[in-house]
C-alpha positions in Angstrom: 42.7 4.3 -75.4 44.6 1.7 -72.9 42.0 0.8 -70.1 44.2 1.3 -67.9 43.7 5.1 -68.4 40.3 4.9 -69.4 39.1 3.6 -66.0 39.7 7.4 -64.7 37.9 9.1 -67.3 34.9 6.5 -67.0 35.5 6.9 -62.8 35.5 10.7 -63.5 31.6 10.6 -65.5 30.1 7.3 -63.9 26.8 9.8 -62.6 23.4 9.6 -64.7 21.6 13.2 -64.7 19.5 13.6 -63.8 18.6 9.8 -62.7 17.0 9.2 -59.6 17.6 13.1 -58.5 15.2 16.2 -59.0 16.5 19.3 -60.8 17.0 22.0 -58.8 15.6 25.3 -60.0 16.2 29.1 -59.2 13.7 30.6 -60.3 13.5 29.9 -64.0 17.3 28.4 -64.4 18.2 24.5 -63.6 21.3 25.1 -61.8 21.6 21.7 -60.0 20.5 18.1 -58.9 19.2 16.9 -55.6 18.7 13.7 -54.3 15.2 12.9 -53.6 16.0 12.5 -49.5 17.6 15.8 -49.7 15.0 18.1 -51.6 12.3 16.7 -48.4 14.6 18.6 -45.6 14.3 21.4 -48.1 10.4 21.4 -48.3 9.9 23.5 -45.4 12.8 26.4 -46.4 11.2 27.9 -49.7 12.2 25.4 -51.7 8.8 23.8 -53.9 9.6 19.8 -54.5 8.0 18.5 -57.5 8.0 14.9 -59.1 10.5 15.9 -61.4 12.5 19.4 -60.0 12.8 21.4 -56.8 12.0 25.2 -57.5 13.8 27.8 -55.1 11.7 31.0 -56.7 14.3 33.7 -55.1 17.7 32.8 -56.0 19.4 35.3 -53.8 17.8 33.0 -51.0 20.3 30.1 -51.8 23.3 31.0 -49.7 21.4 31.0 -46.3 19.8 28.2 -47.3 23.4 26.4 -47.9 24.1 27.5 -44.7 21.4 26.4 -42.5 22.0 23.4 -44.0 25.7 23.5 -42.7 24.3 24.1 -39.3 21.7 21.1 -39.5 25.1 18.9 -40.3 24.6 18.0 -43.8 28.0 18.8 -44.8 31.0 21.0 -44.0 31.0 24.8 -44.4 34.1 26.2 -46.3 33.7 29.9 -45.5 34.7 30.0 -49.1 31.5 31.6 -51.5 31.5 30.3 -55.2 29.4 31.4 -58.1 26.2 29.9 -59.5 25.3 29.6 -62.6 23.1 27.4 -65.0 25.8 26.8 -67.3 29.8 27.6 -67.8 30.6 30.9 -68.7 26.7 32.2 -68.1 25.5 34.7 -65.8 26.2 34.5 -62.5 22.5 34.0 -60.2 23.7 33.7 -57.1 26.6 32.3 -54.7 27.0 29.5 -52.5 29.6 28.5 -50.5 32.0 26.0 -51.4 30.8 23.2 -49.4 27.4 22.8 -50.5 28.3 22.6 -54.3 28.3 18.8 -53.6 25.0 18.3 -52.0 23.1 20.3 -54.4 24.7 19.4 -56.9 26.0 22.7 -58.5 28.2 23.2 -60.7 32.2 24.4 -59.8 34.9 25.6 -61.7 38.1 25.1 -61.1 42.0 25.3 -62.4 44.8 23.3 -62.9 48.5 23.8 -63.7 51.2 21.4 -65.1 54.6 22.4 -64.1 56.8 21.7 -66.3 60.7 21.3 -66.4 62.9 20.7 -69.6 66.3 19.0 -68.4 69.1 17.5 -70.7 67.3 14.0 -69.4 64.0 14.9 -70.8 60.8 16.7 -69.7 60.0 16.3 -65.8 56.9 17.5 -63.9 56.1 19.0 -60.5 53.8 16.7 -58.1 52.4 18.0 -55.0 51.6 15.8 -52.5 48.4 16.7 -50.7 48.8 17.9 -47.1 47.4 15.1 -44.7 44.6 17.7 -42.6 43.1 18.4 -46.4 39.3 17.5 -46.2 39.0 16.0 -49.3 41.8 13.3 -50.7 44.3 13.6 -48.2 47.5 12.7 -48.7 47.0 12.3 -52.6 49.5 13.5 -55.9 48.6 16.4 -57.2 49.7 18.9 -59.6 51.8 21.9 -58.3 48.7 24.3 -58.6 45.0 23.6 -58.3 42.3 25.3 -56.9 38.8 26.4 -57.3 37.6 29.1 -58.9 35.9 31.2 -55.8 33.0 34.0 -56.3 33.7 37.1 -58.4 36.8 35.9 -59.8 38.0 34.2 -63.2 40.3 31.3 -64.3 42.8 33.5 -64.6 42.8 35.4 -61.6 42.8 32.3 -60.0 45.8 30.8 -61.1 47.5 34.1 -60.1 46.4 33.6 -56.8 47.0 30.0 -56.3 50.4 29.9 -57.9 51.6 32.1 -55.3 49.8 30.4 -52.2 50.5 26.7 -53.2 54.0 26.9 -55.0 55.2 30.5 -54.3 55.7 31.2 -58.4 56.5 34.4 -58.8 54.1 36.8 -60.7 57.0 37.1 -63.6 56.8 33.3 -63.9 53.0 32.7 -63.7 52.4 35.0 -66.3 54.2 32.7 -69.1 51.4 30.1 -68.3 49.3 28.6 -71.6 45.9 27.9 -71.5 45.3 23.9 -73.3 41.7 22.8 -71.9 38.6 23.0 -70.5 37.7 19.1 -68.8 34.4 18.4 -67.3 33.0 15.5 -66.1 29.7 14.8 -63.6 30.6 11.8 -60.6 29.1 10.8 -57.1 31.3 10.8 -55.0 31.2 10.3 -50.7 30.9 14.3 -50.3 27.9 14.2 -53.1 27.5 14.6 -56.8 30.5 16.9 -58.1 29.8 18.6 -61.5 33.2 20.4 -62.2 34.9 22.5 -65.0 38.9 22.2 -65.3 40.6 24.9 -66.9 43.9 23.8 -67.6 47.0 25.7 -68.2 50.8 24.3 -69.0 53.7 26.4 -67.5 57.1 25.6 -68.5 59.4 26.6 -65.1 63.9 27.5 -65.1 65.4 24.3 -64.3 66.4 26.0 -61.3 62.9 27.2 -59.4 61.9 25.2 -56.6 58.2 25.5 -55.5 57.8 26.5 -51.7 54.5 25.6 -50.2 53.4 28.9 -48.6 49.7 27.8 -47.4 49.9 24.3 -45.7 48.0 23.0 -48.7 50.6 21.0 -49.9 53.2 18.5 -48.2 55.8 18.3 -50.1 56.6 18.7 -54.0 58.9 16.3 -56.3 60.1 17.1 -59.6 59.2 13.6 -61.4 60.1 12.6 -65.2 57.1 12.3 -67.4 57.3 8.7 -67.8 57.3 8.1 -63.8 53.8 10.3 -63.8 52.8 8.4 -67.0 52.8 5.0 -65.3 51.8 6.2 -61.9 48.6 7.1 -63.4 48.3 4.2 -65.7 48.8 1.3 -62.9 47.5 3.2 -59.7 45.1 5.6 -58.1 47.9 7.7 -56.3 46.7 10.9 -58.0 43.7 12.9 -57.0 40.8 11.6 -59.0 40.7 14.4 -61.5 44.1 15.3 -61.6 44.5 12.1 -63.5 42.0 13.9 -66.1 44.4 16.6 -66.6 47.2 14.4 -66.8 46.0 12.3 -69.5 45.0 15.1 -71.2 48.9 16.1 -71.3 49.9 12.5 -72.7 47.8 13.5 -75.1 49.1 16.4 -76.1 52.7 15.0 -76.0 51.9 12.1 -77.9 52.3 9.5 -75.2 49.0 8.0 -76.0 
């Protein structure tokens, strides 16, 4: 692959798990990774630190723990629960909210939609521009839906959701949306380690729709051709970090690589 596009998959998978980190344990399921530092301020909360893993023996524990931790300043609380679980697709063990996934190093899931637009010109896409009060990556392209994947809910389910608070797409459109990957990838990043499942989906939209941002998520939208995304991605780092993933997973797919 061109480096040029293989710098944001390398970006996108630059941690080394467990490396200096412990494991972090519910009961008997390794769920996450902590960083050395971090699992000491958890000593004296239930959690048993070991030289190689950091064992919370009651799982359903783990979300007051998150948010003490929230409270002591260690990073932001969402309000916003997610689902825990040792590996993708497994049994749910507990919840934690959306903020803390960084910090211990939990895995997330989350989805992604490419909004696509067939024109006499050729095939376009819909980029969102991130709203400048987001927390994470302000101001950054985007694709026209993304979002995670919150507690008790699917991928699905969560398209449906998102699709109508970040572009307004109508159930009778959303529901013509085609599942094409699952993307994961582990990298350290300023808010912590992010471990994160992409399920991505393709949506071909009329010609005529227009998304609407209905939440405050999003800034603005542009309907770009494929080739302006294609080199956007390829010469900068205008797009949300894995966004470009999903992107180049498209190229892919449409043989532009």
């Amino acid at each position: 692959m061109d480096p040029r596009f293989q710098r944001h998959i390398d970006a996108c998978n630059a941690a080394v798990l467990p490396g200096e980190r412990l494991v972090l344990r519910l009961g008997g399921d390794d769920v996450g990774y902590l960083t050395r530092e971090f699992a000491t301020t958890l000593a004296n909360s239930g959690v048993v630190v070991g030289a190689e893993c950091a064992t919370l023996a009651d799982a359903a524990a783990l979300p007051a723990l998150a948010r003490t931790m929230a409270e002591r300043g260690f990073y932001p609380f969402r309000h916003e629960a997610f689902d825990v679980r040792a590996i993708p697709g497994g049994t749910v063990l507990t919840t934690i909210d959306r903020g803390a996934l960084p910090a211990f190093g939990i895995m997330a899931e989350g989805v992604h939609l490419n909004g696509l637009v067939r024109r006499p010109d050729g095939l376009h896409l819909w980029i969102a521009r991130r709203a400048a009060h987001k927390l994470l990556d302000p101001g950054k392209l985007d694709h026209i839906v993304a979002g995670g994947v919150s507690a008790g809910m699917d991928a699905w389910q969560t398209l449906l959701k998102e699709a109508d608070e970040e572009a307004a797409i109508p159930p009778t459109l959303i529901a013509n949306a085609c599942f094409r990957a699952t993307l994961s990838y582990a990298l350290d990043r300023d808010e912590g380690l992010r471990r994160d499942v992409l399920q991505c989906y393709d949506l071909e939209l009329p010609a005529d729709f227009r998304p609407c941002a209905a939440d405050g998520e999003v800034e603005s939208f542009e309907l770009w051709p494929i080739a302006r995304v294609f080199e956007r991605v390829r010469d900068t780092d205008d797009f949300k970090f894995n966004v470009n993933l999903v992107l180049i997973d498209l190229f892919q797919r449409l043989g532009m690589l």
